[in-house]
Each structure stands twice: as structure tokens, then as C-alpha cells.
C-alpha positions as CSV (number, residue, x, y, z in Angstrom):
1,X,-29.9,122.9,181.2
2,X,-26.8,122.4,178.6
3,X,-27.3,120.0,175.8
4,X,-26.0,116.9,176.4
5,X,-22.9,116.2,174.6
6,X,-24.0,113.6,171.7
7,X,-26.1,116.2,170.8
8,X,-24.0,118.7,170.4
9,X,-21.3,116.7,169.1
10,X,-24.0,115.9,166.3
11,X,-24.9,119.6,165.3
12,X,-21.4,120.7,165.3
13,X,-20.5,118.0,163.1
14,X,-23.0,119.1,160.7
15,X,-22.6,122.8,161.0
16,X,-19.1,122.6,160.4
17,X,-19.3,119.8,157.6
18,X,-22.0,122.0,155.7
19,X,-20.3,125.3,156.3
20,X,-17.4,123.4,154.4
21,X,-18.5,121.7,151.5
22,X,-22.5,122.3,151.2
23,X,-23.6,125.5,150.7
24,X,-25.0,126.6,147.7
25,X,-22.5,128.9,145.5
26,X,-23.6,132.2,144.3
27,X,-25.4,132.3,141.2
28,X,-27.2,128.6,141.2
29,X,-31.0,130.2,141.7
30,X,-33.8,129.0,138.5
31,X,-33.1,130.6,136.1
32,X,-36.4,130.3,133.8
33,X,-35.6,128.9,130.1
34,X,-37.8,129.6,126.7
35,X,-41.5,130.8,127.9
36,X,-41.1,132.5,131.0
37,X,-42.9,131.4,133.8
38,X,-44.8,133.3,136.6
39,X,-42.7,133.2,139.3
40,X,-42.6,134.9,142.9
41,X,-40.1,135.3,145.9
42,X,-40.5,133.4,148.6
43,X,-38.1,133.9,152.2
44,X,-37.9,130.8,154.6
45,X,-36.8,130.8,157.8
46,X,-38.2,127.3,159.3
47,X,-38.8,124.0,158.1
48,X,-38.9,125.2,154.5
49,X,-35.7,126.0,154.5
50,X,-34.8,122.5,153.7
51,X,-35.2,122.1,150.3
52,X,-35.5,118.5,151.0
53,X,-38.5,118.6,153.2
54,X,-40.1,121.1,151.2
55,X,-39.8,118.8,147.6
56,X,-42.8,116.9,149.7
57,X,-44.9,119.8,149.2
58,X,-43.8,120.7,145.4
59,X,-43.0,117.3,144.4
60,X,-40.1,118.2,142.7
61,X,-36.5,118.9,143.7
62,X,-36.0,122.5,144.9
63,X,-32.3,123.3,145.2
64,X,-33.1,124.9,141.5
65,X,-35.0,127.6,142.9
66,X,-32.8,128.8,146.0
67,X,-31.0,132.5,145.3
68,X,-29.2,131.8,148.8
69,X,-28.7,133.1,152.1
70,X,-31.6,135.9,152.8
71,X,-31.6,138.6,155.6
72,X,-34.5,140.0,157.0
73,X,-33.9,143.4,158.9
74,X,-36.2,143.7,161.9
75,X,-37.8,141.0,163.2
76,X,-37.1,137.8,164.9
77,X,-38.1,134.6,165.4
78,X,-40.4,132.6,168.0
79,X,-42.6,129.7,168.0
80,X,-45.8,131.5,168.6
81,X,-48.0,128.4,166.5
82,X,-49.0,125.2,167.6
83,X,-49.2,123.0,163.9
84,X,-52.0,121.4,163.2
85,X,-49.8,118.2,161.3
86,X,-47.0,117.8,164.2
87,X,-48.7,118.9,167.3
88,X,-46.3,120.9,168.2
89,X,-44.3,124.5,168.2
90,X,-43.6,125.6,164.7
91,X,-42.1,129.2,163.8
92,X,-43.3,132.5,163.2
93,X,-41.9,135.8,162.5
94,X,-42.6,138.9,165.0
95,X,-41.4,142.6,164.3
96,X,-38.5,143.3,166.5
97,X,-36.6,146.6,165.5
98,X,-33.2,145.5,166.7
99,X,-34.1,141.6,165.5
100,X,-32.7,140.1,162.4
101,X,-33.6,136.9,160.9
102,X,-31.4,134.5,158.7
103,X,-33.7,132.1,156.1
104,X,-33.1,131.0,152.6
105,X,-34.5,133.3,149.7
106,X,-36.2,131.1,146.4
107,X,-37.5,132.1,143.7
108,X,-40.3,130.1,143.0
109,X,-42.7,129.5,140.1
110,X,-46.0,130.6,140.4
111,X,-47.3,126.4,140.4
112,X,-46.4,126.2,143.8
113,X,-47.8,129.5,145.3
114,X,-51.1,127.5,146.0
115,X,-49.2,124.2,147.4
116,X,-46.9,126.7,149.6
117,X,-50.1,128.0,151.1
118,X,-51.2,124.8,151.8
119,X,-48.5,123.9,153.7
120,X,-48.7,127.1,155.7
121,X,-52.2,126.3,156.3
122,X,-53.5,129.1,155.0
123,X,-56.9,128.0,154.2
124,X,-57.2,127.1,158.0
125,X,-55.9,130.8,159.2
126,X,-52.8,129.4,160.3
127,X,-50.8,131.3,158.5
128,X,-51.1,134.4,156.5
129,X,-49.1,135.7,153.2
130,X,-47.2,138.8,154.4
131,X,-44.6,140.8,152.0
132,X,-41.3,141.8,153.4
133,X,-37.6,143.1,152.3
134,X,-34.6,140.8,152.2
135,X,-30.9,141.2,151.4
136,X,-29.3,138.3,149.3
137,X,-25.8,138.4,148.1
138,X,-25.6,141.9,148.2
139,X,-28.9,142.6,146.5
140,X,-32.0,144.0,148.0
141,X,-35.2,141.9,146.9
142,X,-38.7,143.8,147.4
143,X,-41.6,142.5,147.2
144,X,-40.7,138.8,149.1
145,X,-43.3,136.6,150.3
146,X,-42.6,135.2,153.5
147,X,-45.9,133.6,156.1
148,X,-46.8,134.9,159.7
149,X,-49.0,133.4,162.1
150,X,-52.3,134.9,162.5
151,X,-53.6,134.2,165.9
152,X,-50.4,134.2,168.1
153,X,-49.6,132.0,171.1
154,X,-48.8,134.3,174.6
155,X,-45.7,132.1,174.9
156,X,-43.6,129.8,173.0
157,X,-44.1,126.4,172.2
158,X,-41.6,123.9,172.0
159,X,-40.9,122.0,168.9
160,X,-40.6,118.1,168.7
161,X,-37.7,116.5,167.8
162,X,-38.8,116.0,164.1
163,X,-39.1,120.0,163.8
164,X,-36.0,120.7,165.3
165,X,-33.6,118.8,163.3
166,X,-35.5,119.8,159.9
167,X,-34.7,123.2,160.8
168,X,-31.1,123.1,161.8
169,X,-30.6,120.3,158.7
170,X,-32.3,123.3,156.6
171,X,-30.0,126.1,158.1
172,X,-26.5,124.4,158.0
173,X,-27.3,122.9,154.6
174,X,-28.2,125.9,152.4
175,X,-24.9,128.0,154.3
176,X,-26.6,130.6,158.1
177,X,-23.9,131.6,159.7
178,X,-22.3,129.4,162.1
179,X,-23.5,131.4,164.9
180,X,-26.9,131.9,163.5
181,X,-27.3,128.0,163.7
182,X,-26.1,127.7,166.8
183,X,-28.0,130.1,168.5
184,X,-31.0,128.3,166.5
185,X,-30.4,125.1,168.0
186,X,-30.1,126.1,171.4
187,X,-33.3,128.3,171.5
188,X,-35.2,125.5,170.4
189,X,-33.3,122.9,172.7
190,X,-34.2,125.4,176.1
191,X,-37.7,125.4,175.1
192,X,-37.9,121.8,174.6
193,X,-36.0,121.8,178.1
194,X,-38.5,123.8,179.6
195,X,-41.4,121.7,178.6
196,X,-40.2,118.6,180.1
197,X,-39.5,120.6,183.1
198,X,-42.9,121.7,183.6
199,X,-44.6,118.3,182.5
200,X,-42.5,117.0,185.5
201,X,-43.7,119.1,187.8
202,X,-47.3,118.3,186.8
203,X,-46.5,114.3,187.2
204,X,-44.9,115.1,190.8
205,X,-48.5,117.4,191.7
């Protein structure tokens, strides 16, 4: 099934409008001032990556803390988690040798590790902390938290609407690669395909 075309005339407006005018320059990360503050890395490659949705969970704007674009060599992406908030698919990371992952790097002060794990329902074994590599800008950051699902689904689960469009807004607004975003939005649009498919086929048994 091929999107229809509102939809796609919708993301392609936003990819190329962001790609254009929105993504963050290099060089606007938090830069601590006076005292320094605890602070950690932190690599976010679903709905986190909208620094919109995730001043919700810090209660504070966010843009501040984003380095920019982050890589992370050898994995990819599925949604291997049903979330507990949206009923839903929600996305994981899985090691993948020849799999690369785009996300936005922060650095983030320490204040919000707790609220961060929170959100990744960590206290429920949703998600755990895992610590991975990412190239930024030409730098290689060590040591960066990113979250993996503990107990994995077999298959994927498709995300709702809501999860879908905070993902792609998060994707095209902080600057992935026009293909990256595409290939995004069309992995979560044949899932969601593939689930209506099936629940048809159960209202027609």
C-alpha cells in the first residue's frame, strides 16, 4: 500500500521546509555557565527527538541542550515495545552490524536523568539505560546514554498516528537526512498498513 497523497504531500512539505530553514546550526548545544553542572549525553532516536515533546518531561525548553545530528554505527531501528501511555508500537534499538541509526545527540544536565527514565519507564522494565558511541559533527562522543527495550516483542508493532508524526516532526526539525526521514515515515506508515490489514481480516472471519 502507497501513502495516500495528502499524506505525503504533508511530510514532504515539512521535510523540505525544515531541511531549509530549521535545523539547528553547529555549535548551539548548552553550554554550562558559572558552577558547572552534572551533566550527561543522552542519543534520541524516537519521540524524544522532538525537543518539543520532550519539554513535557523536563518542563523546560530543550533546544539549549541539542549538540545536533548523532550517528549511531551498528544498529537499527524497530518497534519491538508496546507503551504503556499510548497503547501502541514505540521504538527500540537492536544491534544490526550493517544498521545505522540517525537521532539527535543532547547534552543534558544531570536534573533530568531521573525524569528521562521516567519517561522511558524504567522503573516498570520498559526500558533500560544502555551506553553507546555516536558521531556528531565530526566528533566521536563516548560514553552516550541512549534506552533499549528489555523484553522485546517477536514482531513489530505499529505506532498510532500521535507517535508517528512526533517522530518525523522530531526528525525533520532538528536536520536527518532527507532520506533518513523518508525512509522513517514509510516504515512506520507499512506497519500501520499492515495492521489494519490484519484487523480486517479478523472483522471478515
Amino acid at each position: 500500500m502507497s501513502p495516500n497523497p495528502n499524506t505525503s504531500a504533508f511530510i514532504g512539505n515539512e521535510i523540505a521546509t525544515n531541511h531549509t530553514s530549521h535545523h539547528h546550526p553547529q555549535g548551539s548545544h548548552w553550554q554550562p555557565q558559572g558552577t558547572l553542572e552534572p551533566s550527561f549525553y543522552y542519543f534520541a532516536y524516537g519521540s524524544c527527538m522532538c525537543p518539543v515533546d520532550l519539554k513535557r518531561t523536563f518542563g523546560e525548553k530543550t533546544h539549549q541542550y541539542i549538540v545536533g545530528i548523532g550517528i549511531l554505527e551498528g544498529y537499527r531501528l524497530g518497534f519491538y515495545r508496546r507503551s504503556l501511555r499510548r497503547n501502541c508500537g514505540a521504538l527500540d534499538v537492536v544491534e544490526d552490524p550493517n544498521g545505522k541509526v540517525e537521532g539527535v545527540l543532547y547534552h543534558l544536565p544531570w536534573r533530568f536523568s531521573d525524569r528521562l527514565d521516567e519517561r522511558e519507564e524504567v522503573p516498570r522494565n520498559g526500558y533500560r539505560q544502555h551506553t553507546v558511541t555516536v558521531e556528531s559533527q565530526g566528533k566521536v562522543y563516548t560514553n552516550v546514554r541512549t534506552y533499549v527495550v528489555i523484553d522485546k516483542l517477536p514482531q513489530e508493532l505499529a505506532p498510532n498516528d500521535w507517535y508517528l508524526n512526533v517522530v518525523l516532526r522530531g526528525a525533520v526539525t532538528c536536520g536527518l537526512s532527507e532520506e533518513y526521514c523518508w525512509n522513517l515515515f514509510n516504515h512506520m506508515y507499512q506497519l500501520q498498513s499492515q495492521q489494519k490489514s490484519l484487523i480486517a481480516v479478523d472483522e471478515c472471519a
